[in-house]
N, CA, C and O atoms as CSV, one atom per row, in Angstrom:
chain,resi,resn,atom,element,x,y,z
A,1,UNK,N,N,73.838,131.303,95.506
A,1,UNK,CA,C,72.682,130.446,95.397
A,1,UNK,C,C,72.387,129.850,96.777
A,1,UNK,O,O,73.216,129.302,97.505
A,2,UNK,N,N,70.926,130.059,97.063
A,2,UNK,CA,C,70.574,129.074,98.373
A,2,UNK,C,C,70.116,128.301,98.268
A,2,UNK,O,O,69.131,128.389,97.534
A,3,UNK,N,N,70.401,127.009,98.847
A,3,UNK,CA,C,69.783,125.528,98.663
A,3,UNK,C,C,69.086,125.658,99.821
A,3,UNK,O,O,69.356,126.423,100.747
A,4,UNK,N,N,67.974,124.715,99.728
A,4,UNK,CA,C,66.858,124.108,100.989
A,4,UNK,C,C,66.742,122.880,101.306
A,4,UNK,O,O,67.377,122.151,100.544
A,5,UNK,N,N,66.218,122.375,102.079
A,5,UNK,CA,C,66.092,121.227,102.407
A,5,UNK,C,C,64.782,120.844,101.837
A,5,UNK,O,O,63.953,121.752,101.773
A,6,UNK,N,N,64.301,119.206,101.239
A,6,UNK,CA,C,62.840,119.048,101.198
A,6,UNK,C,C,62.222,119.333,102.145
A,6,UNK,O,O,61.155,119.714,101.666
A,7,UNK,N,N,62.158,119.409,103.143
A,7,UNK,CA,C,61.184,119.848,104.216
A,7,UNK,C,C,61.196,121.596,103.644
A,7,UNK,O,O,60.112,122.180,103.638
A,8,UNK,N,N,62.110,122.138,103.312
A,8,UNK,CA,C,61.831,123.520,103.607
A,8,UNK,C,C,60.953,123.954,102.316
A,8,UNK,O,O,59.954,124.674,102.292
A,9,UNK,N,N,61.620,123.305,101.255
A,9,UNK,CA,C,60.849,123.363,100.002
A,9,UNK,C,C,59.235,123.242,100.420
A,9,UNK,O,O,58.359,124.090,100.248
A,10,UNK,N,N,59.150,122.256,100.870
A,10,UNK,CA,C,57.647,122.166,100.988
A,10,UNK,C,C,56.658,123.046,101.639
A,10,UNK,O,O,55.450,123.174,101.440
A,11,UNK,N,N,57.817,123.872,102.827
A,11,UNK,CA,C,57.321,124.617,102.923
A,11,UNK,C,C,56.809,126.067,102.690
A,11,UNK,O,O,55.824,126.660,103.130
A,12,UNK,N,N,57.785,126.427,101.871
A,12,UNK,CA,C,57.938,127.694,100.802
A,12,UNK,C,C,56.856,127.288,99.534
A,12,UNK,O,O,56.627,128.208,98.749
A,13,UNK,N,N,56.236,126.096,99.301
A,13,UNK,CA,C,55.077,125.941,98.627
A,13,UNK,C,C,54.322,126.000,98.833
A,13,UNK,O,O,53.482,126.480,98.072
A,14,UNK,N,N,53.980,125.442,100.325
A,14,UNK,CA,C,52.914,125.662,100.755
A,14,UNK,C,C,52.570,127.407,101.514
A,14,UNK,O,O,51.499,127.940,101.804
A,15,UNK,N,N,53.590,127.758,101.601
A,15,UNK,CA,C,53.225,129.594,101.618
A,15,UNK,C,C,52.820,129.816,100.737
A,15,UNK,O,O,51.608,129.996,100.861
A,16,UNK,N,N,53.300,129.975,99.368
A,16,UNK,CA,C,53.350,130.298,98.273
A,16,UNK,C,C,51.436,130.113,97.882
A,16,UNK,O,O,50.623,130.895,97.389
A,17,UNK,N,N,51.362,129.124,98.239
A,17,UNK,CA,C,50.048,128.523,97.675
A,17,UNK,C,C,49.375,128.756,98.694
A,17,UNK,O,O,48.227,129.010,98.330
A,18,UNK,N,N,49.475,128.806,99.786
A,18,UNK,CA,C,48.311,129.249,100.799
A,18,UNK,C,C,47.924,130.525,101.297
A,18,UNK,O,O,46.766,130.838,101.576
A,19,UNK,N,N,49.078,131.361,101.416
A,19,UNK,CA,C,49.357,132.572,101.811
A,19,UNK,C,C,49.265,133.558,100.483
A,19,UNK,O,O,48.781,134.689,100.462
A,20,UNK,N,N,49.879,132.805,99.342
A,20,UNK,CA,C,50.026,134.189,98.111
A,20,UNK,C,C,48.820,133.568,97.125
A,20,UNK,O,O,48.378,134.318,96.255
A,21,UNK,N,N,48.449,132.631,97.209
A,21,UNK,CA,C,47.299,132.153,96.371
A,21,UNK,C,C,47.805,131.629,95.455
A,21,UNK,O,O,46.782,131.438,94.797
A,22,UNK,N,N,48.553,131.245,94.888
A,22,UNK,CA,C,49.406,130.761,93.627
A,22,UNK,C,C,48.958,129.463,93.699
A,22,UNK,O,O,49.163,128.809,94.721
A,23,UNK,N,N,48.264,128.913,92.579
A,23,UNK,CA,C,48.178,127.525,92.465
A,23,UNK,C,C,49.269,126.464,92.198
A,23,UNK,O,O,50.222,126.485,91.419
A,24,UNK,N,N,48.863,125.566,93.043
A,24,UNK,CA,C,50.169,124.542,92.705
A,24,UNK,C,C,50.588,124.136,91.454
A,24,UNK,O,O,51.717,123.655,91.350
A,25,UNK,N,N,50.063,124.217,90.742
A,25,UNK,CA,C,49.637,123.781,89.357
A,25,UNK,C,C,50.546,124.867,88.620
A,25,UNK,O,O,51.333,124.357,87.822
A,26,UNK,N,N,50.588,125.944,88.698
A,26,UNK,CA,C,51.245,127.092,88.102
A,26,UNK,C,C,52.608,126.958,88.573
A,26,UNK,O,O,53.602,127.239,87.904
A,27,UNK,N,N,52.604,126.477,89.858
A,27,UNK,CA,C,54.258,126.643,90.141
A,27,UNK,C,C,54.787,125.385,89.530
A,27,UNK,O,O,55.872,125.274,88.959
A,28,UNK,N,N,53.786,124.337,89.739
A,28,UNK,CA,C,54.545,123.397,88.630
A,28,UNK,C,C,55.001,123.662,87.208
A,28,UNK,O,O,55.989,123.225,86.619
A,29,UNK,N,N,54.066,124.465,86.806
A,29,UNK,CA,C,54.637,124.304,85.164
A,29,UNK,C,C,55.874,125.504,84.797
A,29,UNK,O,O,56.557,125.541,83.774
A,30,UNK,N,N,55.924,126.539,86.079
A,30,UNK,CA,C,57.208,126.906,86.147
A,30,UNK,C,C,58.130,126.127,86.138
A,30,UNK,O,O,58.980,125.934,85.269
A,31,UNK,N,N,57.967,125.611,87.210
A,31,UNK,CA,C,59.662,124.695,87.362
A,31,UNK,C,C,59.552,123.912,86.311
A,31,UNK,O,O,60.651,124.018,85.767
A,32,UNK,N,N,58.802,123.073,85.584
A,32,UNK,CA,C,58.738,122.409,84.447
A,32,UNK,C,C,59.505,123.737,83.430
A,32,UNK,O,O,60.692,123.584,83.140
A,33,UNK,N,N,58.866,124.831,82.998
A,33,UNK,CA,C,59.304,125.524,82.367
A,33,UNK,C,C,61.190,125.448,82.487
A,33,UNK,O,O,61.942,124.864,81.707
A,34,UNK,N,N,61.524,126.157,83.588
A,34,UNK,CA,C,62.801,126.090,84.222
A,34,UNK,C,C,63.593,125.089,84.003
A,34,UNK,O,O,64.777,125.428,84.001
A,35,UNK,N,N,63.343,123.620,83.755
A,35,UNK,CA,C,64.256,122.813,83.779
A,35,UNK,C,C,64.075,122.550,82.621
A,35,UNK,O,O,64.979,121.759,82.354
A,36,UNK,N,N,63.272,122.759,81.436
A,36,UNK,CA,C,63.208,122.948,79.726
A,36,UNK,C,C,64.386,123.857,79.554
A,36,UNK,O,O,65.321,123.666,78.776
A,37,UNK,N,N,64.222,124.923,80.414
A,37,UNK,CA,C,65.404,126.555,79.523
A,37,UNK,C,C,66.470,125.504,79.987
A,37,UNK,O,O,67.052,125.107,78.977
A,38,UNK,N,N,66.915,124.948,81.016
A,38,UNK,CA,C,68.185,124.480,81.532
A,38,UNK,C,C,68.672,123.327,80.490
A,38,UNK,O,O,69.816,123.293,80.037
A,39,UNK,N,N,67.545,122.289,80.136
A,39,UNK,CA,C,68.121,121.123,78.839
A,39,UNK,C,C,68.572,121.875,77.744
A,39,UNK,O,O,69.717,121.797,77.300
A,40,UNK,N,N,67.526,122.735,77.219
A,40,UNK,CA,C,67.879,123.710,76.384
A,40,UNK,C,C,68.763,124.690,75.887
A,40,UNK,O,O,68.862,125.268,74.804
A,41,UNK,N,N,69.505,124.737,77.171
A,41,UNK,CA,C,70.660,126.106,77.413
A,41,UNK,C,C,71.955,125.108,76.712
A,41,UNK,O,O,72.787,125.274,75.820
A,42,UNK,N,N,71.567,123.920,77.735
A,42,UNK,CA,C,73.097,123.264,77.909
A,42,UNK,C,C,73.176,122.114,76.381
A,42,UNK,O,O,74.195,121.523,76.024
A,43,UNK,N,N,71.391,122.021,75.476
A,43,UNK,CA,C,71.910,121.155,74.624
A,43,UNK,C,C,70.743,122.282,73.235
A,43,UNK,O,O,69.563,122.165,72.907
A,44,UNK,N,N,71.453,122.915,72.951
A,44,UNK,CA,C,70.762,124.303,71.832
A,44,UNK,C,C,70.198,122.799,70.532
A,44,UNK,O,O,68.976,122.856,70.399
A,45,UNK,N,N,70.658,121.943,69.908
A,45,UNK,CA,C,69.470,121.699,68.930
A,45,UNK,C,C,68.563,121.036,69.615
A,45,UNK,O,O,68.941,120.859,70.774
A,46,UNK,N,N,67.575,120.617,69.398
A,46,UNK,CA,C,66.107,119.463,69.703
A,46,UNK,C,C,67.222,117.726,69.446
A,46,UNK,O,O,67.950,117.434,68.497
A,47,UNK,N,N,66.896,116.900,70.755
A,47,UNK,CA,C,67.352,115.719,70.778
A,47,UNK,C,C,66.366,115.022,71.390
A,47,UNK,O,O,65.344,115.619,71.728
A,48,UNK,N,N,66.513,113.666,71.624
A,48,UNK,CA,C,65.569,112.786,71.768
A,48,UNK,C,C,66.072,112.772,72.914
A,48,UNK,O,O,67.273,112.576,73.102
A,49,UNK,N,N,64.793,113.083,74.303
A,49,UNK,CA,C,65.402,112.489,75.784
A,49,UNK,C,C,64.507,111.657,76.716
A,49,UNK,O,O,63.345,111.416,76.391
A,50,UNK,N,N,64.833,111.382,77.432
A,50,UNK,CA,C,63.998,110.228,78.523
A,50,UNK,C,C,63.552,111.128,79.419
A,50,UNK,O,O,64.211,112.128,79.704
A,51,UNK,N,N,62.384,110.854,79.948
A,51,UNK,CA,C,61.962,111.933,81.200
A,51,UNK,C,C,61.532,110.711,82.052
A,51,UNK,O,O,61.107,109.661,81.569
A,52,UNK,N,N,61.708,110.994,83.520
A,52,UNK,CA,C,61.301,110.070,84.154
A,52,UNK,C,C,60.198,110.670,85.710
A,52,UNK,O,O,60.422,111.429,86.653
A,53,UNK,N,N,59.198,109.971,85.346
A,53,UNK,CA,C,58.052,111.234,86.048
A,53,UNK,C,C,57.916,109.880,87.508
A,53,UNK,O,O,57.745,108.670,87.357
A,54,UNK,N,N,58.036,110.496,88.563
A,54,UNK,CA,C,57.322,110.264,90.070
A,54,UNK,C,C,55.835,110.489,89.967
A,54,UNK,O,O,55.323,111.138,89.055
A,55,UNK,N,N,54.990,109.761,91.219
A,55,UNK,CA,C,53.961,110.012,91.165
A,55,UNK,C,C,53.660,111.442,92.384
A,55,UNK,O,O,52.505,111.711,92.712
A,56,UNK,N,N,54.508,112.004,92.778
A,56,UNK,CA,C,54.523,113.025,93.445
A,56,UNK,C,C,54.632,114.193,92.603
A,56,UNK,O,O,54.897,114.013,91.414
A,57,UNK,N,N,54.477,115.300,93.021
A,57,UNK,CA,C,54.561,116.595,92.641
A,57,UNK,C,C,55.891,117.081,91.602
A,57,UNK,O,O,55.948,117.557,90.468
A,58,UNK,N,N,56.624,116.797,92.352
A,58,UNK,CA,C,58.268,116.763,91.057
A,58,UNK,C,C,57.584,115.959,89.718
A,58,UNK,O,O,57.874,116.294,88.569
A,59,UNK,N,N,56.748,114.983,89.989
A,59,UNK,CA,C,56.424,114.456,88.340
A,59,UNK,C,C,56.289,115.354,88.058
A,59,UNK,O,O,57.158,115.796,87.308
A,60,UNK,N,N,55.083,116.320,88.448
A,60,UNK,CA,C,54.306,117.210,88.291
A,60,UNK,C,C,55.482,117.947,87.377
A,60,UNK,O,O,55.453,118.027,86.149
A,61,UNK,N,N,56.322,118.366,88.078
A,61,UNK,CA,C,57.179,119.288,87.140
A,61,UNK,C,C,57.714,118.373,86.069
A,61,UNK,O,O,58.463,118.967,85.294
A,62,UNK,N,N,57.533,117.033,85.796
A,62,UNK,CA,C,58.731,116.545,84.693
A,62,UNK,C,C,57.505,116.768,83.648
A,62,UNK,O,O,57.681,116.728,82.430
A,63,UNK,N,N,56.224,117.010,84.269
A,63,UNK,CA,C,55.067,116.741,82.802
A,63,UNK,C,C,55.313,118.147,82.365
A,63,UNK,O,O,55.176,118.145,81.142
A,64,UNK,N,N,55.580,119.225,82.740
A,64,UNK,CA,C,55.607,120.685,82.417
A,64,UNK,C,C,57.172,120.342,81.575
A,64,UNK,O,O,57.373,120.455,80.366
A,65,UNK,N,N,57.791,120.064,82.240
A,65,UNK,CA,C,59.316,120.030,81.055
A,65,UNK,C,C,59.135,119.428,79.813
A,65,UNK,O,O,59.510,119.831,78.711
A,66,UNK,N,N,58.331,118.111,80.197
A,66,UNK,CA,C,57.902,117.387,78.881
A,66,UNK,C,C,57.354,118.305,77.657
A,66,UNK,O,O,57.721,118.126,76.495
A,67,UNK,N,N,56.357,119.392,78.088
A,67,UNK,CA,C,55.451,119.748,77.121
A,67,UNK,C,C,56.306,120.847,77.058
A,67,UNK,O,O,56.073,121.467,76.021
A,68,UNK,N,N,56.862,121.167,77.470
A,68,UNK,CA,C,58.012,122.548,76.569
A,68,UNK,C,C,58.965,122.195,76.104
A,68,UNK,O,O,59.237,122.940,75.162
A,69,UNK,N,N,59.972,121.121,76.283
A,69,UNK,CA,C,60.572,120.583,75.369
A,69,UNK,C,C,59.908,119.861,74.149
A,69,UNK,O,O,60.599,119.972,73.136
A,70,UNK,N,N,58.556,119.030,73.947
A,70,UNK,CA,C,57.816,118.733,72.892
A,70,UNK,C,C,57.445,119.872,71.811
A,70,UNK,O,O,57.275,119.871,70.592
A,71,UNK,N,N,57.397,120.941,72.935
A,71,UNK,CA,C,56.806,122.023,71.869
A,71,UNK,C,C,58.047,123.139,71.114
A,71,UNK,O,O,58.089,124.035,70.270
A,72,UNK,N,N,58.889,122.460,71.970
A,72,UNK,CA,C,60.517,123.100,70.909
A,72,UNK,C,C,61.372,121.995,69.952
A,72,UNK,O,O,62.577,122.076,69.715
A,73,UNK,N,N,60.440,120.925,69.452
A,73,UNK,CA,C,60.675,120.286,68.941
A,73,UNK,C,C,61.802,119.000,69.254
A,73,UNK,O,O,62.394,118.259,68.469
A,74,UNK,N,N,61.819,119.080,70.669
A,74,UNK,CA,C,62.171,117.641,70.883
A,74,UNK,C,C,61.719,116.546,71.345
A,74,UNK,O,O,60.883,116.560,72.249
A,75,UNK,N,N,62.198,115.373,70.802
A,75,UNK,CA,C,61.514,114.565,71.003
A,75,UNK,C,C,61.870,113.379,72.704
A,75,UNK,O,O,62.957,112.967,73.109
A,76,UNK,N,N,60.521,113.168,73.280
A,76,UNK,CA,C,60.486,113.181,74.439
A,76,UNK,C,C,59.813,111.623,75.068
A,76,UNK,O,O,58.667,111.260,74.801
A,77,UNK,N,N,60.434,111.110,75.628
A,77,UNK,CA,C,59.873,109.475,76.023
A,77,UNK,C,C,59.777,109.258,77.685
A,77,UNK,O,O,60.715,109.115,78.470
A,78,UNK,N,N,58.698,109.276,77.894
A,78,UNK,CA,C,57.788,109.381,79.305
A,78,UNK,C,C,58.177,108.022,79.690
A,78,UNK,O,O,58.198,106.995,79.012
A,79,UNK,N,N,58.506,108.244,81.019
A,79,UNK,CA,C,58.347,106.676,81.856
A,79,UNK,C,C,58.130,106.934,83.248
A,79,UNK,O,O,59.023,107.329,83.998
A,80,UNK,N,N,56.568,106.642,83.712
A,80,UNK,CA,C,56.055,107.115,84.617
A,80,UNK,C,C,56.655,105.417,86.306
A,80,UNK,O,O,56.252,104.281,86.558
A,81,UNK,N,N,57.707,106.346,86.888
A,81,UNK,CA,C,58.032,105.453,87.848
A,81,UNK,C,C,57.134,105.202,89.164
A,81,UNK,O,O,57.228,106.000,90.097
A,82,UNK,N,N,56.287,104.124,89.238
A,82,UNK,CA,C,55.605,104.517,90.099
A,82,UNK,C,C,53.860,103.751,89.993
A,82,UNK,O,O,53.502,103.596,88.825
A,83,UNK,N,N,52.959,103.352,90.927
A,83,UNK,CA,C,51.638,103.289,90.395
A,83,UNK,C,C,50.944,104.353,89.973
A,83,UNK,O,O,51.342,105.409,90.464
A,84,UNK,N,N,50.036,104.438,89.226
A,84,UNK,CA,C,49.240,105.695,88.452
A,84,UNK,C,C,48.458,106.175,89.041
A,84,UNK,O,O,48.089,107.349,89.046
A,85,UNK,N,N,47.983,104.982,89.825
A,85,UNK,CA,C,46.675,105.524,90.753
A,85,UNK,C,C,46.898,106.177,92.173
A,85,UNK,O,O,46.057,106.166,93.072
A,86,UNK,N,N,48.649,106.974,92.274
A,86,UNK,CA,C,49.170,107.181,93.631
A,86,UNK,C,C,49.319,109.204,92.708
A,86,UNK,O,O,49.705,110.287,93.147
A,87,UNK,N,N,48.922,108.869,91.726
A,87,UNK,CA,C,49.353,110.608,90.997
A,87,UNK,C,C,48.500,111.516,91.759
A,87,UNK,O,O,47.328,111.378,92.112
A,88,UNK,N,N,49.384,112.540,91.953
A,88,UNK,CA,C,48.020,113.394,93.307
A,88,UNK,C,C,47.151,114.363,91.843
A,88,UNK,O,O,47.140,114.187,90.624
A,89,UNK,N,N,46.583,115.273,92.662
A,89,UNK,CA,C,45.859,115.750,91.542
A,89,UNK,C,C,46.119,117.041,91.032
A,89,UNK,O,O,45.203,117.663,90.494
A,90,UNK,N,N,47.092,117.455,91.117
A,90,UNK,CA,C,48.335,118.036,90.204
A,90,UNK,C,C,48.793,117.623,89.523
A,90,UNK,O,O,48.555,118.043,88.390
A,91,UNK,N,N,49.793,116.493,89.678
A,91,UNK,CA,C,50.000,115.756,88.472
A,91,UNK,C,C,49.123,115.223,87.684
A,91,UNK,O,O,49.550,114.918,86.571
A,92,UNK,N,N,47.937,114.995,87.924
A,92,UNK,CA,C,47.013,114.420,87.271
A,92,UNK,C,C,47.006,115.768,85.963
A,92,UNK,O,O,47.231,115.541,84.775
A,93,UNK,N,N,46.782,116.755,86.379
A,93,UNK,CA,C,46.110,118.110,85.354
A,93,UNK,C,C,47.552,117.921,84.384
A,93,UNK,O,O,47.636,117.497,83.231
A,94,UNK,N,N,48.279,118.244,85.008
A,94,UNK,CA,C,49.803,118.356,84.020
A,94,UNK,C,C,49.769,116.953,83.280
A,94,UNK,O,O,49.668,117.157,82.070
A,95,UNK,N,N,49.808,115.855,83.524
A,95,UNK,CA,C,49.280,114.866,82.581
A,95,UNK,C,C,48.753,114.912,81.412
A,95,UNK,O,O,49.294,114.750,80.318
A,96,UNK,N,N,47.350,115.206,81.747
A,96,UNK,CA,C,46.476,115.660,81.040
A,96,UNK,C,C,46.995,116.804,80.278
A,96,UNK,O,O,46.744,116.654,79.082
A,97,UNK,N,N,47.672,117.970,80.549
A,97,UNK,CA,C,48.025,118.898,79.556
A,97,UNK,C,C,48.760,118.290,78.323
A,97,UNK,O,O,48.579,118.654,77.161
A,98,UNK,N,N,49.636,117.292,78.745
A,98,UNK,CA,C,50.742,116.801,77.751
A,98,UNK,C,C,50.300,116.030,77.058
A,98,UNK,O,O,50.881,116.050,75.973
A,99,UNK,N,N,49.091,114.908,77.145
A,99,UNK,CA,C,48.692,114.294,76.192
A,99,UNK,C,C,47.519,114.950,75.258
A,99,UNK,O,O,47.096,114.338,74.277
């Protein structure tokens, strides 16, 4: 496994999204996806969990985990750390998907 640094991350997104066209938005709800299979792997029935969303882009991914764990029947309690009006507009859409 290779780890990155945040700087490097950011920048392998911003290739990703500038260079391959991939919307940010899509890679979010991957990694959202991704860290659903991972709660999922490690806890197989539906349980009640806390998600705790940033107003940065990683929220972005906790709103994509949110709505795939909701939609495998667990139950899921949002606590957005952070002002609302700092959500970029990625997180804003993934928001919006989950409610």
């Amino acid at each position: 496994m290779y780890l990155v640094t945040a700087h490097e991350m950011r920048q392998c997104d911003q290739y990703t999204i500038e260079q391959m066209g991939v919307p940010g938005m899509i890679l979010m709800d991957h990694a959202g996806k991704a860290v659903a299979e991972a709660v999922m792997k490690r806890f197989p029935e539906p349980k009640r969990v806390v998600v705790l969303l940033g107003t940065g882009n990683n929220g972005g991914d906790g709103w994509g985990a949110t709505r795939y764990l909701h939609f495998q029947g667990w139950i899921v309690d949002l606590w957005l750390v952070g002002n609302e009006e700092r959500l970029t507009r990625e997180v804003r859409w993934g928001r919006k998907v989950v409610r």
